[in-house]
C-alpha positions in Angstrom: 0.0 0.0 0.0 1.4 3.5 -0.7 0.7 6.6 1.2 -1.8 9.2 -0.6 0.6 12.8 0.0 -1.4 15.6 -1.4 1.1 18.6 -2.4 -0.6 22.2 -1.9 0.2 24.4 -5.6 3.1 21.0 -6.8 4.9 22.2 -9.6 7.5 21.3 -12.4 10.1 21.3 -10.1 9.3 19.2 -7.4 7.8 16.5 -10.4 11.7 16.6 -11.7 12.9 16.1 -7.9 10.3 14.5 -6.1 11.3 10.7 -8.4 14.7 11.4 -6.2 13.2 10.4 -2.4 14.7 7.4 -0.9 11.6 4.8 -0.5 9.6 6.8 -3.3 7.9 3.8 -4.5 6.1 4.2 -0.9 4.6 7.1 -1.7 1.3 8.4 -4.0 1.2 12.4 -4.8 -1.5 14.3 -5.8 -1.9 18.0 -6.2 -4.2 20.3 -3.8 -5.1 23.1 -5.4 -3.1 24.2 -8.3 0.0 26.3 -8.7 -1.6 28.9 -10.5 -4.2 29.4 -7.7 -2.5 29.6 -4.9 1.0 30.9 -6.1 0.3 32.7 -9.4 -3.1 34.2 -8.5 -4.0 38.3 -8.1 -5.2 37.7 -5.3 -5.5 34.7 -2.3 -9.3 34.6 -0.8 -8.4 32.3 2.0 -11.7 31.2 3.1 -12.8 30.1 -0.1 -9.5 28.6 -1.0 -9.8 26.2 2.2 -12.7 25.7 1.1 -12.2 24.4 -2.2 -9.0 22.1 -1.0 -11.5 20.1 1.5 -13.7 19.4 -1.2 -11.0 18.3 -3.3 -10.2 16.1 -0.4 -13.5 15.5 0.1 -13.7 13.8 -3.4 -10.9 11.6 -3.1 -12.2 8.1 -3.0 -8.9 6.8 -0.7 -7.5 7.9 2.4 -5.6 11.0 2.2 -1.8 10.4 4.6 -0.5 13.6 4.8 -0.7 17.4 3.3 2.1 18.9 2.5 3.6 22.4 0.7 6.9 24.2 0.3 5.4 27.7 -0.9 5.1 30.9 1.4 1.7 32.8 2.3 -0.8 31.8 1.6 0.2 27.5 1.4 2.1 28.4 4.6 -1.2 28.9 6.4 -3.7 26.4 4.5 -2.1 23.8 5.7 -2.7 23.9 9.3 -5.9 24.6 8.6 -6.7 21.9 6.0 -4.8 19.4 8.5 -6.8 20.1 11.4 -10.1 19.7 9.3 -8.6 15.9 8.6 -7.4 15.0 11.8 -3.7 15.3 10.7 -0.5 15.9 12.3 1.2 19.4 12.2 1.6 22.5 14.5 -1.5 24.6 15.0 -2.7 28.0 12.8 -1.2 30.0 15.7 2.0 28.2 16.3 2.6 29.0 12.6 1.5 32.8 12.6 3.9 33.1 14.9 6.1 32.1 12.5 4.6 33.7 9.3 3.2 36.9 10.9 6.6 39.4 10.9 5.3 41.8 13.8 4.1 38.6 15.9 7.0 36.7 15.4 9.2 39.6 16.4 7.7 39.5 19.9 7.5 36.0 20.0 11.5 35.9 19.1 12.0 38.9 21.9 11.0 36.6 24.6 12.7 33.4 23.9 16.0 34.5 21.7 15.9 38.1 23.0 19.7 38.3 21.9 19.4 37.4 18.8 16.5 40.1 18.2 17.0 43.9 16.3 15.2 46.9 17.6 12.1 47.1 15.9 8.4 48.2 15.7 5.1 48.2 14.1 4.4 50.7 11.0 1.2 52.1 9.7 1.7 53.0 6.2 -1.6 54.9 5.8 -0.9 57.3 8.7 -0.8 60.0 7.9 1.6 60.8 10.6 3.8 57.6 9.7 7.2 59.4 9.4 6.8 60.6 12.8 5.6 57.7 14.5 9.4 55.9 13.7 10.8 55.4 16.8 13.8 53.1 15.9 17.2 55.2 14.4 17.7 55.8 10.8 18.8 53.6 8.5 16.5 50.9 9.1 14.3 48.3 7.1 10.9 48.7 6.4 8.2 45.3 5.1 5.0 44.4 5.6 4.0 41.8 8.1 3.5 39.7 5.5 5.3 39.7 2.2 7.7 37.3 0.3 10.8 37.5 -2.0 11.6 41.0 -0.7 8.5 42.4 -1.7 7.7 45.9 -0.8 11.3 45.8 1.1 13.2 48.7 1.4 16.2 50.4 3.5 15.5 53.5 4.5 17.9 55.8 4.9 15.9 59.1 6.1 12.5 60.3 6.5 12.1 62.2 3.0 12.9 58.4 1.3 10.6 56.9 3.6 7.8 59.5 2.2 9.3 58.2 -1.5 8.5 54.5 -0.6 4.9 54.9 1.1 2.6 55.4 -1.7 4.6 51.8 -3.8 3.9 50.2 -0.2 -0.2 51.7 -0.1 -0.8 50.6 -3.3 0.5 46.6 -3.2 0.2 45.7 0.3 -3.3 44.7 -0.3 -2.4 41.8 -2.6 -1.2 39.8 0.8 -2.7 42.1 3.3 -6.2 40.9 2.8 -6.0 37.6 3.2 -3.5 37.9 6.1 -6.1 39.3 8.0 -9.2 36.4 6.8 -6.4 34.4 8.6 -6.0 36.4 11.5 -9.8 35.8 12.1 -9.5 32.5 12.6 -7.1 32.8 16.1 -7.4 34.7 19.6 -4.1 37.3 18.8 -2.0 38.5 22.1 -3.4 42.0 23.4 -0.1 43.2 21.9 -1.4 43.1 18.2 -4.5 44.9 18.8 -5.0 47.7 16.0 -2.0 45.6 13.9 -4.0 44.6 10.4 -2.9 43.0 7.5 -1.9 46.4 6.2 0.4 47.2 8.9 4.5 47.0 8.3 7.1 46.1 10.2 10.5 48.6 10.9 13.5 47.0 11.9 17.0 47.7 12.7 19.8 47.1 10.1 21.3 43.6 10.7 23.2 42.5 7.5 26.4 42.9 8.6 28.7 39.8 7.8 26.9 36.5 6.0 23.6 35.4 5.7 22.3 31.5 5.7 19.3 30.0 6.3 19.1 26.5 8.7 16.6 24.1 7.4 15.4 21.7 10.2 12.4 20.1 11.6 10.1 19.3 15.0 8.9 16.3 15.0 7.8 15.4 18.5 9.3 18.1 20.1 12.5 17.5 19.4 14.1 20.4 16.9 16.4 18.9 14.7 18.6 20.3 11.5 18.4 18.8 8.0 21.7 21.3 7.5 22.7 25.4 6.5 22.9 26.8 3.3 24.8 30.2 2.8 23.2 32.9 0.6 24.9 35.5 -1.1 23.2 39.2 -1.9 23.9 42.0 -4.2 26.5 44.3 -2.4 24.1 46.8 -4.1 20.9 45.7 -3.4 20.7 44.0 -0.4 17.4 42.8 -0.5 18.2 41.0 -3.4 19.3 37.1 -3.5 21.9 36.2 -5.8 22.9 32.7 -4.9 22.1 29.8 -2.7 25.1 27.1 -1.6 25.2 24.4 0.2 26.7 22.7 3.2 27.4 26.3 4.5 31.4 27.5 5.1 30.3 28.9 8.5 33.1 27.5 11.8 31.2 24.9 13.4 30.9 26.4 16.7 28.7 29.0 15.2 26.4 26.9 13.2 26.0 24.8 16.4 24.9 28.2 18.5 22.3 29.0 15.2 21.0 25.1 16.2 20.6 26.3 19.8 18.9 29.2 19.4 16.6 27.5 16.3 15.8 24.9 19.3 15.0 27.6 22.0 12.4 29.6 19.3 10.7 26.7 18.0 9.9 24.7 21.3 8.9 28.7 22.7 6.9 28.8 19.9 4.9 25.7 20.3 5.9 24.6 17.0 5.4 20.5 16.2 5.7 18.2 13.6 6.5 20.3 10.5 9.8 21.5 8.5 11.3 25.1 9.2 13.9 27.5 8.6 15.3 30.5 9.8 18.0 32.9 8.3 20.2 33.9 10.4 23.2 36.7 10.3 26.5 36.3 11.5 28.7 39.4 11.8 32.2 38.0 12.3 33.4 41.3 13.7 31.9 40.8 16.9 30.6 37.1 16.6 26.7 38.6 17.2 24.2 36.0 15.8 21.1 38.0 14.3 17.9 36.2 13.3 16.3 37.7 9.9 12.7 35.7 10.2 11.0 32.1 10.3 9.7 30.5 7.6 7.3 27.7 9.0 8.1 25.3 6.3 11.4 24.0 4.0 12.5 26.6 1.3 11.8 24.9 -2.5 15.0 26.7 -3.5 17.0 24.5 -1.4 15.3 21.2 -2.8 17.7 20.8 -5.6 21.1 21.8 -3.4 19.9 18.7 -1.0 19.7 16.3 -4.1 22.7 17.2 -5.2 24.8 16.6 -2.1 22.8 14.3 0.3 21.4 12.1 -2.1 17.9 13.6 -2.1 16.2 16.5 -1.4 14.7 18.1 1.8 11.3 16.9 0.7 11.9 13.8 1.7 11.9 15.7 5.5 8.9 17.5 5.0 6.7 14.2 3.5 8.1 11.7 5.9 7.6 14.2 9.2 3.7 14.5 7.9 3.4 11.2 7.8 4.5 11.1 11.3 7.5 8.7 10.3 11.0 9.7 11.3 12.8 11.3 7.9 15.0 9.3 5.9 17.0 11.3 4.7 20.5 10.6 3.7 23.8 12.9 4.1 26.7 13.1 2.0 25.3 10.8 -0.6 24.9 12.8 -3.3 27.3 13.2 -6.9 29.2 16.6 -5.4 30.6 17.9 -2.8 29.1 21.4 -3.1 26.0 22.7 -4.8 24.6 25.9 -5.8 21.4 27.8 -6.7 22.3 30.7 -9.1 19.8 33.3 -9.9 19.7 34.9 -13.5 18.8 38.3 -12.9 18.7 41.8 -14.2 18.5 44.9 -12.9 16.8 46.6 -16.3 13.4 46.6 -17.1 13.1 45.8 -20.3 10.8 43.6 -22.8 12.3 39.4 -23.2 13.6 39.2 -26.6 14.8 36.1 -26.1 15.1 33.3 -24.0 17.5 29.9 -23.6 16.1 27.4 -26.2 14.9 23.9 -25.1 18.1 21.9 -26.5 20.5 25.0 -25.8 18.6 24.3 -21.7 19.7 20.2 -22.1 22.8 20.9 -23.2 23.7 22.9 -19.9 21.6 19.5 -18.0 23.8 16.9 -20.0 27.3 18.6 -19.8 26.7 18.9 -16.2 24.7 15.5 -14.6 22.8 16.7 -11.8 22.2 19.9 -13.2 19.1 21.8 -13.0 17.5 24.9 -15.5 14.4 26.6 -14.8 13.2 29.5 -16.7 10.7 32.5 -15.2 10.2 34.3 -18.2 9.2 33.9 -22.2 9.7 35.8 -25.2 7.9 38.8 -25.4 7.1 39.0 -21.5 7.5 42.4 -20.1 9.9 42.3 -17.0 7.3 44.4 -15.4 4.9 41.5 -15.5 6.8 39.0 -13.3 5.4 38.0 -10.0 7.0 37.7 -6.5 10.3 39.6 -7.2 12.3 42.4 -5.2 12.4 45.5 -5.7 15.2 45.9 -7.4 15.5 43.5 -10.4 14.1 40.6 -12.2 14.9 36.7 -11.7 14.8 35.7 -15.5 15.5 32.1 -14.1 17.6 29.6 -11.8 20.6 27.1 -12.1 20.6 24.4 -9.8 24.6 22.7 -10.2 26.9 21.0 -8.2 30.8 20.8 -8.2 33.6 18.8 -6.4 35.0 22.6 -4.5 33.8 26.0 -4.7 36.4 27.0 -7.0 34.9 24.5 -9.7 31.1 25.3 -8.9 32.7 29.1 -9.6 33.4 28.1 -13.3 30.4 26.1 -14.4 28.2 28.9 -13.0 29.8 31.2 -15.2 30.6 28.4 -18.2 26.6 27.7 -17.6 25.8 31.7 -18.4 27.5 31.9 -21.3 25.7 28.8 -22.4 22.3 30.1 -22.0 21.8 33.7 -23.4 19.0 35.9 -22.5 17.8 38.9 -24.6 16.4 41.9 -23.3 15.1 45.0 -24.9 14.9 47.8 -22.7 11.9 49.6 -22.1 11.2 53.2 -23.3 11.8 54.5 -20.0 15.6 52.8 -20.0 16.7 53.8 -23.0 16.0 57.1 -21.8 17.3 57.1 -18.4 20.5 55.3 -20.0 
């Protein structure tokens, strides 16, 4: 008998990975909802969207095992709802909104990491009074309580580019404000968010000094346990925007042992249980401080492919075999290479896609490199403008998922694999002008 998994929004890239999980023949998946609905969509109307997945579920003529998803806000909170309705396993709606909910997780992480914890506070973007309400010093970061993918981030580096920023923030906080607050409805929120909507922001101090990574782990039973740390590199630029994932992390032991103490002191004050995680995490080697960015109450899909490519299968195979309530098994230091990488395409033009990497010019890159991984974001004749779930800054026109035998290698096939799949853009009006 195989287990029936049901994968919130499953896309092409976890149908190329998913064939990878040890023990796969033990497993059955079917799609909940569909990618376009709950990760491509204008807008998320959460009610209606649980709705429709326990019909779907409803309709299945076998018994459904386990619910699972690696996407952000909205999957991140349908499935502790949609697992409660079937008398699954998995921690509770507030347990993860403590997680997902920027503001609430902030004071959640000030009493059980306080260290670990910038100065920050709770921003009203539609005050009228907003740039006098900031109580926190200059520069500082600015997002809503619930975004993704650096959307609607922004340093701000004195009150007259705050008042530049505010109207871009008005106009597109809706898109994930809304349904963050049909969410909110559905718990009893600390006296301490009263008044703090959907709409409201979240100002924090500046902590990206020194390197960024992200630890992946799980709770299953209460025990807090790491599937491993992947470093990320950002544009020296930009800082809000990602440039490249890799993976194990190059961070001393001692200090990825102190980010797995403080992950276990959050997530058991949380109340978390039974579910993937990860948290990104800061360390400023100047004075050895460990900061923690957020937590992300379920495995990040961009590190899927890193897993495969040097444990022997990706993370999924945590985040299935925990909601099934069986312990993982998940291998380490199986895999073909010894590092792996997730490189971003980007741009930071706006422009109009003249052309993309063609379908035998994309296997070339897969067969020259075995393991290797393309996925594109964009298509001929897609304005730039029109891509969903970006920064602020510029444009993911797709990702490269590659391995190598030392970093110095995984250097060179990165930049062997650009060179192999060109990208044409035609700047837009605007540009051309300002260029």
């Amino acid at each position: 008998m195989r287990w029936n998994v049901f994968i919130i929004g499953r896309d092409e890239l976890s149908n190329r990975v998913l064939p990878n999980l040890r023990h796969v023949e033990d497993y059955a998946f079917h799609e909940l909802l569909s990618h376009e609905t709950v990760v491509k969509a204008a807008n998320y109307p959460f009610d209606q969207l649980v709705a429709d997945a326990l019909a779907e579920l409803e309709r299945f003529p076998e018994s459904v095992d386990a619910i699972v998803g690696y996407w952000d806000f909205p999957t991140s909170c349908l499935l502790p709802v949609l697992r409660q309705a079937r008398g699954l396993p998995g921690p509770s709606l507030e347990a993860v909104l403590k997680c997902e909910h920027k503001y609430w997780s902030r004071l959640e992480q000030s009493r059980w990491v306080p260290e670990c914890v910038p100065d920050f506070q709770a921003v009203d973007p539609f005050d009228n009074d907003v740039v006098d309400s900031i109580e926190i010093d200059y520069p500082f970061w600015i997002k809503p309580v619930k975004a993704h993918s650096s959307q609607l981030g922004f340093r701000i580096e004195h009150p007259q580019q705050l008042q530049q920023v505010l109207p871009i923030i008005r106009q597109g906080i809706g898109r994930f404000g809304e349904p963050m607050n049909e969410v909110m409805a559905h718990v009893d929120p600390p006296e301490a968010l009263a008044g703090i909507s959907g709409h409201h922001c979240v100002a924090e101090a500046i902590i990206s000094a020194g390197r960024q990574c992200t630890l992946e782990g799980y709770v299953q039973n209460g025990e807090v346990k790491r599937v491993g740390i992947v470093d990320t590199l950002r544009d020296t630029t930009h800082r809000s925007v990602l440039l490249r994932y890799s993976y194990p992390s190059t961070l001393p032991d001692d200090v990825q042992q102190r980010m797995l103490d403080i992950s276990r002191r959050v997530m058991t004050g949380l109340g978390y249980d039974n579910a993937p995680f990860n948290i990104e995490y800061y360390h400023d080697p100047q004075s050895d401080k460990i900061w923690l960015l957020e937590i992300n109450s379920r495995l990040s899909r961009s590190h899927a492919g890193l897993f495969d490519l040097v444990d022997g299968a990706p993370h999924y195979q945590v985040m299935v075999d925990v909601a099934l309530g069986i312990p993982p098994r998940m291998p380490h230091r199986e895999g073909r290479y010894a590092v792996a990488a997730k490189q971003m395409l980007r741009v930071f033009e706006k422009g109009r896609v003249r052309r993309v990497p063609t379908a035998e010019e994309i296997r070339r890159v897969e067969k020259t490199f075995p393991g290797t991984l393309v996925e594109l974001n964009v298509e001929e004749g897609m304005d730039l403008s029109d891509l969903q779930h970006q920064d602020s800054f510029s444009s993911e026109l797709g990702v490269l998922f590659i391995g190598a035998q030392s970093l110095e290698e995984l250097d060179e096939r990165i930049e062997t694999c650009r060179s192999m799949l060109p990208f044409e853009i035609e700047p837009s009006d605007a540009t051309a002008q300002d260029g």
